[in-house]
Structures are given as C-alpha cells and as structure tokens.
N, C-alpha and C positions, 0 to 999 in steps of 0.2 A: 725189093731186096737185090733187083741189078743181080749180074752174072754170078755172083758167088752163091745167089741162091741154094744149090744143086751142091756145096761143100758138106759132108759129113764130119769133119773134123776139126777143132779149130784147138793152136795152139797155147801156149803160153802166154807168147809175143802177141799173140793176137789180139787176147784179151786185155794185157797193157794195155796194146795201141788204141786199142776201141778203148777204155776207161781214158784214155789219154785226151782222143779225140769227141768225146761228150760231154770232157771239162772245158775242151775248149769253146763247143758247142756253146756251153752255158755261159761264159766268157761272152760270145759275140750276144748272146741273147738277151745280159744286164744289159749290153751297151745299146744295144734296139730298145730296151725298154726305155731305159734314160734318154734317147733322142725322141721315142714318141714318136715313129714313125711308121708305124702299123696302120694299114688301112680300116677305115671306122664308116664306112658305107651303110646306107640305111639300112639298119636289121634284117638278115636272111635266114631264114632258117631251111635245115636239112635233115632229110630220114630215112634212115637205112633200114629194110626188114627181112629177117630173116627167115625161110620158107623150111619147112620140109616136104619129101615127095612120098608119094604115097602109091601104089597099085592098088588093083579093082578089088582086093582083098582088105583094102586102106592097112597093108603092111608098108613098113618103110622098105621103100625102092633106091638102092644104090646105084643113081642110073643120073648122077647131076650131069656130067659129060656130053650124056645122050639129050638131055632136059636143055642144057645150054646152046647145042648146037640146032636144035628145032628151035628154041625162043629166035635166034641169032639175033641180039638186043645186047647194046653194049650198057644200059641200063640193069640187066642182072648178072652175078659173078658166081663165080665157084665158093664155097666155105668149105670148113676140115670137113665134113662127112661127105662120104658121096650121097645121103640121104638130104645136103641140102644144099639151095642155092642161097643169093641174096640179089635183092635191090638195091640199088644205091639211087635213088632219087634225087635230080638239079636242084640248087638251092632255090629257092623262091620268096619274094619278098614277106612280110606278113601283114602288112598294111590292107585297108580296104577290103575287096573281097576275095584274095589272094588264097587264102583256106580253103574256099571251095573249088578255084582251081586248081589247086594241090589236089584235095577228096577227087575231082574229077581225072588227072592226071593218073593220080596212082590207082584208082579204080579199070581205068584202059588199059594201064600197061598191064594192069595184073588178069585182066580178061583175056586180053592178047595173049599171053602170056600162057594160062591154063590152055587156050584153047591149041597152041602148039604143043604143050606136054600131052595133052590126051589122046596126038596123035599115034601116038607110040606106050598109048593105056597107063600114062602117069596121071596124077592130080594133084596137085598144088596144095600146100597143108599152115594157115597161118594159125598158129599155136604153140603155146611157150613150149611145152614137152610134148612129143607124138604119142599117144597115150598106147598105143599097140606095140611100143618101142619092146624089145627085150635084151635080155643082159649077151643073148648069143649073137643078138648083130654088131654089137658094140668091137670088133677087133678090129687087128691092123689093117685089115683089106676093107673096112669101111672108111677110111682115112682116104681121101680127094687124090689124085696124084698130082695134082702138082705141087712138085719138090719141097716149097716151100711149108707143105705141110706135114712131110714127113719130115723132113729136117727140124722144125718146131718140137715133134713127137719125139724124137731120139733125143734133143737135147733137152729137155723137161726130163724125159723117165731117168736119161745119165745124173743131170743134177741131182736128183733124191732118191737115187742109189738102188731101189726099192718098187715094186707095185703100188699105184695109186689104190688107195682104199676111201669107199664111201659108209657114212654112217649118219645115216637120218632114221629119227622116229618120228612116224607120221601122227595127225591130227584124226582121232574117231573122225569114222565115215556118219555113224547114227551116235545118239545119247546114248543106246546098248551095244557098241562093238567096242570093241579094246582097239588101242592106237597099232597100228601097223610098224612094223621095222625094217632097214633094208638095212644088211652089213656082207658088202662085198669087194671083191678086189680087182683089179684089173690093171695089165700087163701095159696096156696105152693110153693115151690120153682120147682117146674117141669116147667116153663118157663126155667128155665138154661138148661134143657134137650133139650132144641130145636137148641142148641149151638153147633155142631159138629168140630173138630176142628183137623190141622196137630200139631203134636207138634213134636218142635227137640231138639234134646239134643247133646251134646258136652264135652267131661271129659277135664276137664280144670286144670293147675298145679293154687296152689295159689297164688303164687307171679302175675299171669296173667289173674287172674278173673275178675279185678278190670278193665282191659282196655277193657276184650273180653266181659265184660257186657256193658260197656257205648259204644260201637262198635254197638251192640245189639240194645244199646238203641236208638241210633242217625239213624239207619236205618231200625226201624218199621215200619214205615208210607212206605218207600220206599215197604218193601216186601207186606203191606195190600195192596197199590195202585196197585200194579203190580199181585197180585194174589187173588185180592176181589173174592166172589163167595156165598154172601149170601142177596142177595137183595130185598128177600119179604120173608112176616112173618104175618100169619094171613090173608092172602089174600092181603093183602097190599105192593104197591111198596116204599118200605123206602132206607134205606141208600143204599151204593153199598155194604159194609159187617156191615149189621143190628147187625151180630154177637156180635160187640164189642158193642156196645150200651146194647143190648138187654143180656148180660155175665154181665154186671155194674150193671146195673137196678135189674137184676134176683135173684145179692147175695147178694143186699148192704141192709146189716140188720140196718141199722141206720135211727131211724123217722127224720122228716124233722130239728125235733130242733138240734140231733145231728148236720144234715151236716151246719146247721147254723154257728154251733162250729168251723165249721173245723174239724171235727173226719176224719182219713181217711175212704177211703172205701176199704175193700173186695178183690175185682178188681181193681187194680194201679199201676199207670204205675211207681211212685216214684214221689220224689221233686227234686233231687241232683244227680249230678256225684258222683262216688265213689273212695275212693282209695283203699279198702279192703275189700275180701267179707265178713269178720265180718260186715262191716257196715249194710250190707242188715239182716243178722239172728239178730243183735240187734235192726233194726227198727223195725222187725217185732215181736220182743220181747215186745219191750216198748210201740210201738200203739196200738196194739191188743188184745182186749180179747180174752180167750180161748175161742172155740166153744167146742170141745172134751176130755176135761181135765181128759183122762184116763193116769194114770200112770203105770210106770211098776216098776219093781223089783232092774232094774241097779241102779249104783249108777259110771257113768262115771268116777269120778274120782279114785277112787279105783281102775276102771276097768287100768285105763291109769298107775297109779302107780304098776301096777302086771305088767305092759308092754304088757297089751292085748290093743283091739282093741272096743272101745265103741261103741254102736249102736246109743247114741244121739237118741234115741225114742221120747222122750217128746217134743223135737229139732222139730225132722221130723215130728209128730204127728202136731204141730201148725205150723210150714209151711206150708205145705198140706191143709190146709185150709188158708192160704192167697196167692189168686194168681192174684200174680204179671204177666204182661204181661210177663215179662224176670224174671225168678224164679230161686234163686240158689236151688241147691239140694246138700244137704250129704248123702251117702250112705255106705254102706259097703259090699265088695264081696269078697270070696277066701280068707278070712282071713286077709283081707286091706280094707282101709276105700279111697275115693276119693270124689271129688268134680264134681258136674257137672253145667253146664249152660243149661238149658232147657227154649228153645222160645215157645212164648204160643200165637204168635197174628195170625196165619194163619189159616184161614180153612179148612177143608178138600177140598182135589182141585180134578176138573174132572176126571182126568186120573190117571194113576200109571207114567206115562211119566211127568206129571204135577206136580205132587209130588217131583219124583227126580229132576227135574227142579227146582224149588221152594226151595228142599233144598239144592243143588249143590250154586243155586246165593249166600241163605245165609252163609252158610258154607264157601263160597270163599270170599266173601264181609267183613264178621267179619275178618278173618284175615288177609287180601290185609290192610284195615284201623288198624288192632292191626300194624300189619308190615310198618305204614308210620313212617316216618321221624317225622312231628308233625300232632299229632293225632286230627283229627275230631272236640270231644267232647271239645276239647281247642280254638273251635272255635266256634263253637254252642252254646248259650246260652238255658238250659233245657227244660225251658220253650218254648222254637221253636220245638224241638222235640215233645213235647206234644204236640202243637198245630198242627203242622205236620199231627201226626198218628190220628187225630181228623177229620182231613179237607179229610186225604187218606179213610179212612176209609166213609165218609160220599159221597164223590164224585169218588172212584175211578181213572179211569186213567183222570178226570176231574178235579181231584182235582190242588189247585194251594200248591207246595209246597216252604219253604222260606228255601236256602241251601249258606254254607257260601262258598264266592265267586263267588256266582252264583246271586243269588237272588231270585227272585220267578218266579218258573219252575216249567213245568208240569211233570211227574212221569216218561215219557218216553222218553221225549227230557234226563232228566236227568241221566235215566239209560243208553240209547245210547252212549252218548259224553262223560260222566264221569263217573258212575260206575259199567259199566260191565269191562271193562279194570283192576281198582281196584279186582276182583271178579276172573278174569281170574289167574292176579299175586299170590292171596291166596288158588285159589286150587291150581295152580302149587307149593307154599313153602309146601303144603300137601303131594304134591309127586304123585298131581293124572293127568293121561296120559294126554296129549295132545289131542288125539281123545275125550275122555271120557268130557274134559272140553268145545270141540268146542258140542257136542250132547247136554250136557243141560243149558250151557250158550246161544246157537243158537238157543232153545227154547225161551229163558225170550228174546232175542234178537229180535225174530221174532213176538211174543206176543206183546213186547212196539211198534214196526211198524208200527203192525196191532191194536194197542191199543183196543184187543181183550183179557180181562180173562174171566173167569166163569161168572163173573156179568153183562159184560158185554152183553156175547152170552142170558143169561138168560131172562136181558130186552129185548134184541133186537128180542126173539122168543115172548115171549109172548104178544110186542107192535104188533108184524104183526099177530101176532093171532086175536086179538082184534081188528087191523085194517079190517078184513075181517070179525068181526060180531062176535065173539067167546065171551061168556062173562069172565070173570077175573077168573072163576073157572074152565068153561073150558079148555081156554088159558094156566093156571098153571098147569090142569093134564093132557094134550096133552105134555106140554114142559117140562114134566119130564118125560114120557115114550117116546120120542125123547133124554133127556138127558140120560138115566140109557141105550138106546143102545148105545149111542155113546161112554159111560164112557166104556165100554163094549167090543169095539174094541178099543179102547184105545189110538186112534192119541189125538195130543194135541190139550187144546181147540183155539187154534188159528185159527186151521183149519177147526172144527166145520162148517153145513149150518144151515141157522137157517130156 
C-alpha cells in the first residue's frame, strides 16, 4: 500500500481518481491479454498458511509482533489479529517429486518456527477457528498494528454505517442435542481474524484461466466437505467449517437495505461461468466500491507503450480487497508480469501431511476436469455449485451434495468412485511421480473412508468430553492441547484418537 498506507481519510477526488485509474488498469490489462504476453513457465505452485498463537493455557495470544521478531524469517508475516501470523511459502515446481519437498520445506520452517515462539511461552495453532477463541478478545486492540490494518478496519465499519453482526445456526453436536446459535455484534472487523485459512495458488496461462477457474469453482464444496476443520466459534458447536459463514458475515459492509438491493458482497463465491479472466477483474471493477483508493504514480499505459512491464497497482490494490472464494491475481516478478489462480475456501488443516494432501487433491482435480473431453461446468448449472459449497461447508462429510450424473451424493462416496481417479490423471499431466500421487491422494482416499477431517475428529473429542462431565470450555481447551500435539507429530488427521 506504499506510503499512504497510514491515511485515515480519503476524499472524494480520491475515489474518482482511483475508479479513474483501475479503468485504466483494465484498459492496459485487455491489451496484455490480446498480445499474449504473460509468462507461461512450467506450472508452480504456491501456499500461503495461516497460524494462530496460542499460550500455555492454549488461549489466544496477542503477541504476533513478539512471535515475528523471535521467528526473524521473512517466510512468515503479520495478519489482522495480533493472534496471528502467516507463511508465505516460495513457489515450487509440481512436477516429479517436488511435493514432497514442499511437505519437507514447510514442515522445517514451521518446526523452526514453533521452536522460536516457545521461547517466550507461545505455540503455533494450525486450525481454521481457535476453538478457545471468545467473543471478548475479538476488539480493536486485537487488530495487528500495522496501519494498514487498522485503516482496512475504519474503512469497512464507515462503509456499512453500522456494527458488524454475525448469525449462524450451528449443526447438532449428538442425534439428542438441538442445533446451537450464535447472534452477535461487534463494533470491528476483528471477527474476520478468527478466519485462519490454507490458501493455494497456481500460475496459469490466459487462454486457460477461464476453464481452470470454473474447474475451481465446481469443486469447492467438494475440497470444504472433505477438508472442514472449523466447527466451533465462541464456544459454540456451528457449522463443520464456521469459517465460511463466519469470513461473509465478518467483511460484508453492506446494511441490511443494501443486501435487499442485491449489492454483492465482499466475500463471493460469483453468479456465472467465465470465458475470460477479464471477466472476473471487470466485475470486480464494476460492483465494488473502493475500500483503499490510494493511488500511485504509474500510468500503465505509457508503461506498456515504452514496452515495459506495468504493475496494475490500482488493479491489485482493489482486488485485494474483494475476496472471492477463487480469486484471480496479476502480478509481476523478474521483469514479467503473470496470472495466477489463487483458492481461498480451505482452512488451515491439522498437519503439514494434510496440507500437502488437500493441495495435491486440488491441484490434480482442477486439471484432470480442465483436461476432460467435456468440461464439468457444461454440465452444472452455477447456482448448484453454490448451493453445493453452502450445504459442504455447513455439514461437512454429511453434507448431501447434487453432482451431474450422479445426483445427490455424499462427499466421500463421490470422491471414492468418481473423483479421485480424475485427480490421479491431473497430477500425472503435471509430471508428478507415481509414488508422490499414490502418498497424498491415499490420504484424501483414506480420509473419505474413514469420513474423518479436522471437523470431524474435533466434534467427535469434544462430544466425548462432555459426554464424561467436562463442561464445553473445558472440553474445548483439553481438545486443543490434545490437537496442537498431535498437529505436532504430524500423522494425518484420519488417524487421529480422540
């Protein structure tokens, strides 16, 4: 965000100028696309993971600052809460046996890692919700300091006039409990900080955006069902990944008359298939207000007529603040500009084994379906998709999902019979080993089985907790200092006892 970060005000003129200068943006971005000169380098992929910290109490510790400068690793960064960091892991090929040294890569740095936070009694927390989180750490003094995320927070709460408010009913803990409900409000956006999340990324040519996003899009629900991991929030048992709910609710600055409108939100999943990733930076053009309408100095087009290379700042500055479940990204590195595809609906999952597993399915699953004869999305109507990643997300591997050809299946019968096969064929056009494919497709394989993710071992420790007398807060900080060793030794959570 460059030096105006740290502005609390932004005028009028401002926001012109920014609407001004991310038309033009888009202006210089048709004419990169029509010359086709985006770099197309063998497939890399990249993962970002979001941590929380945790004290000897496994409460959440407001203490990232302190956690950043004992890591001293320019591998992990600040996020909105002070309760958490992230990783930002080097792209790495996916070819051969590349996967496993990613698995090995991110397994050191995150070893390294804990073993500097503990020096000062922190623990490192990979897990979509912190399940010991409560509604009183959530204020403005949990919000990161740097500027750029309090500035985010002041202009979201100004946009929607109002208190953010949350309202999830949760899914029965047992067959005999009544669903749970959480209806609350709060003055900042530090609820989104309770959101921890895997994110993957993908550099994608542009003639092929268009299929490997709607690929993307048609099997979201499949990866939430299969890799849920966030199922209480505030002490309360809600969805099986609360996350997505609880990600909507946290950013969507629109009062209630907007969403009457129909104004989008924030957080979206989309309306449409696409044929071109123009389509997606001009929706997010034309729906969206600026939240951070700093400008910079380029003037792309110029830049493109010298025969450089534009940064698209204005571009990337208002994408970055609308996320899309599946988010395209422009960037630019080494003197070239590229495209990526970056998935945004997974949690952060148990292990570093669960992780590579989770992204091995998706990475081979998008391209097994870019790679079909007739594609998926030509069969699916959008709107099933959505409803899909709505019903996975709330029920986990319970959920009933509707698949064409199929009909309405459960998440593991359907990855069994139909799409881990798909999955297997798209890491293999990647060029990645045979071993390497049977290790973390045999994971999600063995996972659907045992119809065992995160969310599910979660409920299933803390109902037997509670069944033997423990009350719900005890339950919750026994089953996470039982989760944070098991994450610890690092088998997958299939295998998990609860």
């Amino acid at each position: 965000m460059g030096e105006d970060v740290s502005r609390h005000y932004f005028t009028r003129q401002d926001r012109s100028r920014f609407r001004e200068r991310v038309n033009r943006c888009l202006e210089a971005l048709a004419q990169m696309l029509a010359q086709d000169e985006f770099d197309v380098a063998e497939p890399k992929i990249g993962i970002e993971v979001e941590l929380n910290l945790v004290d000897s109490d496994a409460e959440p510790a407001m203490a990232n600052s302190q956690v950043l400068e004992a890591v001293d690793d320019d591998t992990f960064q600040s996020e909105l809460g002070q309760f958490n960091i992230e990783i930002n892991m080097p792209p790495h090929p996916l070819r051969g046996q590349h996967l496993l040294k990613f698995e090995s890569s991110l397994r050191g740095v995150l070893n390294s890692a804990s073993g500097h936070a503990r020096t000062s009694g922190h623990e490192l927390a990979m897990i979509g919700i912190l399940p010991t989180l409560r509604e009183e750490h959530l204020t403005r003094k949990a919000i990161s300091d740097d500027p750029r995320y309090g500035l985010l927070n002041e202009q979201m709460i100004n946009a929607r006039g109002e208190g953010i408010e949350l309202h999830i009913t949760g899914m029965p803990l047992s067959n005999w409990s009544a669903p749970e409900q959480l209806d609350t409000s709060f003055e900042t956006i530090a609820p989104e900080a309770a959101c921890t999340s895997l994110q993957l990324h993908l550099q994608v040519p542009p003639d092929q955006f268009a299929a490997h996003w709607n690929a993307a899009q048609a099997i979201s629900a499949v990866q939430v069902a299969v890799g849920a991991n966030s199922p209480f929030l505030f002490g309360r048992a809600l969805w099986h990944e609360t996350r997505m709910p609880l990600f909507e609710q946290s950013t969507d600055i629109r009062p209630p008359e907007l969403v009457n409108q129909g104004v989008r939100p924030r957080v979206w999943f989309g309306e449409r298939w696409i044929t071109s990733v123009f389509d997606l930076f001009e929706e997010n053009s034309r729906y969206f207000t600026a939240l951070l309408p700093v400008c910079s100095d380029e003037n792309p087009l110029e830049v493109l007529a010298a025969g450089g290379t534009p940064r698209l700042a204005e571009l990337q500055m208002h994408n970055g603040t609308i996320y899309r479940w599946n988010r395209p990204v422009y960037d630019t590195a080494d003197g070239g500009h590229h495209l990526r595809l970056e998935n945004r609906v997974l949690p952060a999952c148990p292990s570093v084994v669960d992780t590579l597993a989770d992204a091995a399915f998706y990475y081979g699953l998008v391209r097994g379906l870019v790679d079909s004869d007739r594609p998926l999305w030509s069969q699916m109507d959008f709107d099933m998709a959505s409803e899909n990643l709505t019903a996975a997300a709330r029920g986990g591997f319970d959920a009933r999902l509707h698949w064409p050809g199929v009909g309405s299946v459960g998440p593991s019968a359907l990855v069994l019979h139909r799409l881990l096969p798909i999955a297997h064929a798209g890491l293999a056009s990647f060029g990645v080993d045979s071993p390497v494919r049977e290790r973390y497709l045999g994971i999600i394989e063995q996972r659907c089985a045992a119809e065992r993710n995160g969310a599910r071992w979660q409920r299933d420790a803390v109902r037997a907790r509670e069944d033997a007398g423990a009350s719900r807060k005890q339950a919750l900080t026994e089953m996470l200092h039982d989760y944070l060793t098991l994450m610890g030794e690092g088998e997958p959570v299939h295998t998990w006892p609860t």
